[in-house]
Backbone bond lengths (Angstrom), bond angles and torsions (degrees), N, CA, C in turn:
res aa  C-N    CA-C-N  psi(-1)  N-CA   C-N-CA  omega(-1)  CA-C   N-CA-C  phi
1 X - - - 1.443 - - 1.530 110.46 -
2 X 1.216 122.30 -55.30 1.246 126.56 167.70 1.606 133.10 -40.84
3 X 1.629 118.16 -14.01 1.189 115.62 169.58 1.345 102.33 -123.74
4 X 1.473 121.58 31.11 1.328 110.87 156.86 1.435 128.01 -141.56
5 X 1.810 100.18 -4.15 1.487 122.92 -169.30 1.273 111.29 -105.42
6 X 1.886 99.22 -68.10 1.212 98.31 -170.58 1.660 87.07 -143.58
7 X 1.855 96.48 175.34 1.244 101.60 171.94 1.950 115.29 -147.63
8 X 1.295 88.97 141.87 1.845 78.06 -175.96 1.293 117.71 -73.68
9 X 1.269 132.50 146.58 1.248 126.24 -167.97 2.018 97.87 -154.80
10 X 1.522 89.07 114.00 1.874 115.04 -162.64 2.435 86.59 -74.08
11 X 1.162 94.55 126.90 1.476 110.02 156.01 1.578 123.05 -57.71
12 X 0.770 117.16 111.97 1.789 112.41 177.32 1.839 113.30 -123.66
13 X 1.234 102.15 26.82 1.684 94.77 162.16 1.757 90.70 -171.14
14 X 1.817 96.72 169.41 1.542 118.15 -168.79 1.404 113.11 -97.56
15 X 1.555 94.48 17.77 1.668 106.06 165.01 1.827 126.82 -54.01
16 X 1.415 112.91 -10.86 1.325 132.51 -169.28 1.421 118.18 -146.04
17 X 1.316 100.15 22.30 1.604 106.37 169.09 1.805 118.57 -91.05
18 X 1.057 102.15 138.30 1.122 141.30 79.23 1.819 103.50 -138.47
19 X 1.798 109.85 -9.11 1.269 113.72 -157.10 1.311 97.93 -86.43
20 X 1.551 132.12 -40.84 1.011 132.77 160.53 1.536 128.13 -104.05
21 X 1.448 116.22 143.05 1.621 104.22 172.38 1.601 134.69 -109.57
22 X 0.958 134.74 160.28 1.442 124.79 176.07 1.725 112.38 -55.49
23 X 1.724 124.64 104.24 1.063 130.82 -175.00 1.630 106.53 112.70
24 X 1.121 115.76 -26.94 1.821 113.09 178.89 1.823 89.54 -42.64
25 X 1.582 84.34 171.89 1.580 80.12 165.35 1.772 96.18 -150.54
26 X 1.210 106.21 140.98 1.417 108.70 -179.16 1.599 116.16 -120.58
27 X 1.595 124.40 170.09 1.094 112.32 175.97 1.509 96.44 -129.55
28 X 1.594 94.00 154.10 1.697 111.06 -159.28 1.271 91.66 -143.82
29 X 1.679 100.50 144.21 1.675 116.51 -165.58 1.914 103.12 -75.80
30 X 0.879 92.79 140.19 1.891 91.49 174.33 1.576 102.89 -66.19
31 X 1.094 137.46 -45.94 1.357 136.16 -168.54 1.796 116.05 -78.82
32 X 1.350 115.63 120.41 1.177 136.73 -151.52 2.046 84.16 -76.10
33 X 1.345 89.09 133.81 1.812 113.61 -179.72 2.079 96.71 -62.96
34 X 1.512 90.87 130.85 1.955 83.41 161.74 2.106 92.92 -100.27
35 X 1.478 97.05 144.00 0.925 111.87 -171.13 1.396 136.81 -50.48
36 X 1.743 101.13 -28.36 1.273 121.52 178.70 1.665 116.03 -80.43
37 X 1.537 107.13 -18.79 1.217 112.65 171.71 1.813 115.41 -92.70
38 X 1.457 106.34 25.33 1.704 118.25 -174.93 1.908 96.10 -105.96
39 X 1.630 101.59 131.83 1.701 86.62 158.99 1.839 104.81 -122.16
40 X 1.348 119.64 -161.19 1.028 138.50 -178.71 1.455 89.68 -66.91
41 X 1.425 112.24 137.46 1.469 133.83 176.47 1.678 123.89 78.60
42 X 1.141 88.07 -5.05 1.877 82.73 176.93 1.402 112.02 -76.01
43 X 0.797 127.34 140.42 1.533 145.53 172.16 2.027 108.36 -89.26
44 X 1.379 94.07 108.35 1.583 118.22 179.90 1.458 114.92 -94.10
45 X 1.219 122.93 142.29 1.241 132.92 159.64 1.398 113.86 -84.52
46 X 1.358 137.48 130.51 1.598 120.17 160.77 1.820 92.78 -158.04
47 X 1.164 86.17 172.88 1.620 107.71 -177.99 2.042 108.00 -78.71
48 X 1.341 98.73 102.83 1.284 108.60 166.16 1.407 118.07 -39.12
49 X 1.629 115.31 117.14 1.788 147.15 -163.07 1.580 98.68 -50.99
50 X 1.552 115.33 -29.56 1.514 109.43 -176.99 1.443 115.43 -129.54
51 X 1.205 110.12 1.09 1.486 101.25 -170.79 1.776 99.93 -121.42
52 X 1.650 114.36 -27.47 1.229 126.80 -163.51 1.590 135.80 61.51
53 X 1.897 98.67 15.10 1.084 117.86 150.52 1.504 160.07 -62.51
54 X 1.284 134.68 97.71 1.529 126.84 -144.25 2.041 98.24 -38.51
55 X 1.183 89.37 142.19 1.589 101.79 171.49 1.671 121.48 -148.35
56 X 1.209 114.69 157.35 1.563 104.81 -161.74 1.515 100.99 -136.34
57 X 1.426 121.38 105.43 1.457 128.93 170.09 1.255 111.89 -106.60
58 X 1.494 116.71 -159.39 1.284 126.09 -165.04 1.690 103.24 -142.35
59 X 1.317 138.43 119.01 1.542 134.92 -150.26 1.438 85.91 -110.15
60 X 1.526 88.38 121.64 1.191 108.18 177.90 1.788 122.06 -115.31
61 X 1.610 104.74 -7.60 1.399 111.58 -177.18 1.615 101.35 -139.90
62 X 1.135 123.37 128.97 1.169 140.30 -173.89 1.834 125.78 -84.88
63 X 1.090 149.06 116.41 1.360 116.06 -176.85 1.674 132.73 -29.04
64 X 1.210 92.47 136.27 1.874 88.10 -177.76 1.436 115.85 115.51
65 X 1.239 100.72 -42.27 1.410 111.28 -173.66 1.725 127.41 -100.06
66 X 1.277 107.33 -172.07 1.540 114.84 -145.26 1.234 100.81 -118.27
67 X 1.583 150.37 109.80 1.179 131.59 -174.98 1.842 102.29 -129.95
68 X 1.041 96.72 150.75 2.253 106.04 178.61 1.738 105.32 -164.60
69 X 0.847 89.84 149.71 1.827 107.65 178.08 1.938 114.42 -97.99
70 X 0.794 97.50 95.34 1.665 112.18 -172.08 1.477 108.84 -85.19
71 X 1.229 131.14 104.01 0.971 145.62 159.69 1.891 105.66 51.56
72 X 1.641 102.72 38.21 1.443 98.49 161.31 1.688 85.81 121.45
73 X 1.374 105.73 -27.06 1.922 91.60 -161.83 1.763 104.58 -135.10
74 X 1.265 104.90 138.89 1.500 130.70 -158.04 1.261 95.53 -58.17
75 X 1.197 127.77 128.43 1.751 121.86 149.24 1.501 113.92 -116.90
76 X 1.187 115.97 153.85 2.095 127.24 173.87 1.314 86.08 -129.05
77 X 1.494 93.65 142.42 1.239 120.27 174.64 1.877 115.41 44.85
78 X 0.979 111.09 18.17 1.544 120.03 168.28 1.918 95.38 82.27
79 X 1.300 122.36 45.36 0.980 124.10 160.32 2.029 111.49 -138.78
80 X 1.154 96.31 131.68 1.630 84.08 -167.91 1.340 123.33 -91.55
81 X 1.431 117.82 153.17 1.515 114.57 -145.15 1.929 103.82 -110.57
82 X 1.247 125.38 139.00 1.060 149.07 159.40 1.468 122.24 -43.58
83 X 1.354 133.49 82.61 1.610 138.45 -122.26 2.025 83.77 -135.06
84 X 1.267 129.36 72.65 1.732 112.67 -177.98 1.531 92.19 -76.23
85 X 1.298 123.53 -40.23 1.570 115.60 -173.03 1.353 121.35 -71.34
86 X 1.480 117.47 17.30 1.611 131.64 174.64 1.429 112.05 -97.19
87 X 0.909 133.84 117.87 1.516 141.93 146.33 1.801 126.67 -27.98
88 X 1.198 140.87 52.39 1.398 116.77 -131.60 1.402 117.27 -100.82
89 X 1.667 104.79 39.46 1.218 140.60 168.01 1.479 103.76 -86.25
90 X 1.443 112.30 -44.67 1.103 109.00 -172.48 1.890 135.93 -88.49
91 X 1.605 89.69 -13.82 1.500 100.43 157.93 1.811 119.88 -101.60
92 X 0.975 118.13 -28.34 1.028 122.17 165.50 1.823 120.00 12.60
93 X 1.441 122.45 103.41 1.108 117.71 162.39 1.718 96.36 98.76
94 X 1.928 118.51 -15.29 1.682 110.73 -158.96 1.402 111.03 -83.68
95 X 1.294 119.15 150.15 1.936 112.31 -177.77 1.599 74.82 -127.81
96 X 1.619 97.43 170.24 1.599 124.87 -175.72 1.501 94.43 -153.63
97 X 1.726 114.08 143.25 1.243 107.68 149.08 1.454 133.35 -48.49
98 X 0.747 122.08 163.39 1.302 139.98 173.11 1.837 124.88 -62.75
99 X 0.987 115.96 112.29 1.659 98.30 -154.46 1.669 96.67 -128.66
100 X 1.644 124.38 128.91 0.789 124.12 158.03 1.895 149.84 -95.73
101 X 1.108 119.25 98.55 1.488 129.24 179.05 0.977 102.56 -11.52
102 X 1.759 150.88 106.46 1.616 144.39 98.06 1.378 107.91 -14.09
103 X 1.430 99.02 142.19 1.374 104.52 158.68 1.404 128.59 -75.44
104 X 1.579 106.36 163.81 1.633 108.09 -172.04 1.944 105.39 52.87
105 X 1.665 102.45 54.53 1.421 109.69 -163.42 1.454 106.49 -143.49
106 X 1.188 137.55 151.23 1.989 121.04 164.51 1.677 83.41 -126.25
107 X 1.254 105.20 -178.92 1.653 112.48 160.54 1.783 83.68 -162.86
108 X 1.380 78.41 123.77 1.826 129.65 -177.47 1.582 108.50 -100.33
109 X 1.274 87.78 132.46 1.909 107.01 171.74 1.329 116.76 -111.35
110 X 1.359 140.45 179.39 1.432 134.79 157.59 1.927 86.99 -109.36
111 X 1.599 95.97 148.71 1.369 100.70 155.90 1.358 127.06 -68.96
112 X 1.233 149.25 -2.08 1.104 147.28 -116.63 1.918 73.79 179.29
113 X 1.635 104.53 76.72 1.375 104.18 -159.96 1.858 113.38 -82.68
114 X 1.730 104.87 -21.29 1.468 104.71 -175.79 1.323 108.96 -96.95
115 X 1.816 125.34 21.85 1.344 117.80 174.35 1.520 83.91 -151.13
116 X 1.874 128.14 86.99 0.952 123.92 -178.86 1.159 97.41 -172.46
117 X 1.565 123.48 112.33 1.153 127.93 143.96 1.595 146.91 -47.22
118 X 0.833 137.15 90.34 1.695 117.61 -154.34 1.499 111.59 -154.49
119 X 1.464 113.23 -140.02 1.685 103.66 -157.32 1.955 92.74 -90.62
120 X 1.048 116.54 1.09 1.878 117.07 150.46 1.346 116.71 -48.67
121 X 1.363 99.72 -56.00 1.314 91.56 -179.21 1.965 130.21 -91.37
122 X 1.886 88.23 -36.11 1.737 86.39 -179.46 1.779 101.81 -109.88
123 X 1.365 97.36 37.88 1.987 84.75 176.04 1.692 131.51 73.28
124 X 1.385 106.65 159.56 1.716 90.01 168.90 1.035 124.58 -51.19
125 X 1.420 122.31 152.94 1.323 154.96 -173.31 1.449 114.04 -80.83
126 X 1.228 138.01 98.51 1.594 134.52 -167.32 1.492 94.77 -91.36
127 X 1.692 97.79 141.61 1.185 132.20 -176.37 1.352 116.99 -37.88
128 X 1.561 107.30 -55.12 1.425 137.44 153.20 1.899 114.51 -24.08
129 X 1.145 108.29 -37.29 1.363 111.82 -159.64 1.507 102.61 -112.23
130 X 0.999 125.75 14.56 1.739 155.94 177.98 1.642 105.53 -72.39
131 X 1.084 144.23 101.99 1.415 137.75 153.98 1.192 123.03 -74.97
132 X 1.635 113.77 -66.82 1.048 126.97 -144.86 1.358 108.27 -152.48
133 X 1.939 129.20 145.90 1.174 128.15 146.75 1.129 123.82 -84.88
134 X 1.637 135.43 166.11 1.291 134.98 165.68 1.430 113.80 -83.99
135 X 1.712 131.62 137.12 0.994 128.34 -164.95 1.134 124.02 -119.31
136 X 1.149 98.14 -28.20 2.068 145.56 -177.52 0.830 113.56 -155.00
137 X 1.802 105.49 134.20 1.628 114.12 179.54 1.690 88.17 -151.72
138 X 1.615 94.53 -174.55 1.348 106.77 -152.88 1.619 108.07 -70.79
């Protein structure tokens, strides 16, 4: 099953804490997500935009749409979104430009929002660069 279903894949940073931790270990489908079948909150595997390293966020903006961080808390489409797996100690007070979804695109956050690299910094996420969903976690 493991080399054709799924595969475990060990956490190594606090980019996804509190939901995930450094050492959890989760299992992620081998077959790369089509985009239209992604909603708000799934947690994706894809190859990091600059390094091309597996990485694991949480899709928070869908193609089409409009996503920004308002004074600590996520909004799409200029309505703000309901985040329980956020810490909100840890964004507290943060704004982001304003970023718009391409198609055949996700834009990914870390839970663990003030120690997280993600589509803030390197942009949407191309479809292309999609591995895996999370299926099981700790």
């Amino acid at each position: 099953m493991r080399t054709s279903v799924v595969t475990p894949v060990r956490i190594d940073s606090a980019s996804m804490a509190p939901t995930l931790e450094p050492g959890d270990v989760v299992l992620v489908s081998r077959w790369a997500p089509d985009v239209d079948d992604l909603a708000h909150g799934d947690l994706v595997v894809f190859a990091d935009p600059r390094e091309g390293r597996r990485t694991i966020k949480r899709v928070v903006g869908l193609p089409g749409e409009s996503v920004v961080v308002l004074d600590g808390v996520l909004h799409v489409d200029g309505a703000p979104v309901e985040e329980p797996w956020v810490d909100p100690a840890t964004v507290d007070g943060y704004y982001s430009r304003t970023f718009e979804v391409p198609g055949q695109h996700v834009f990914v956050l870390g839970d663990n929002r003030g120690n997280s690299v993600d589509s803030r910094d390197y942009g949407a996420v191309d479809a292309e660069d999609l591995r895996g969903t999370v299926l099981l976690g700790p």
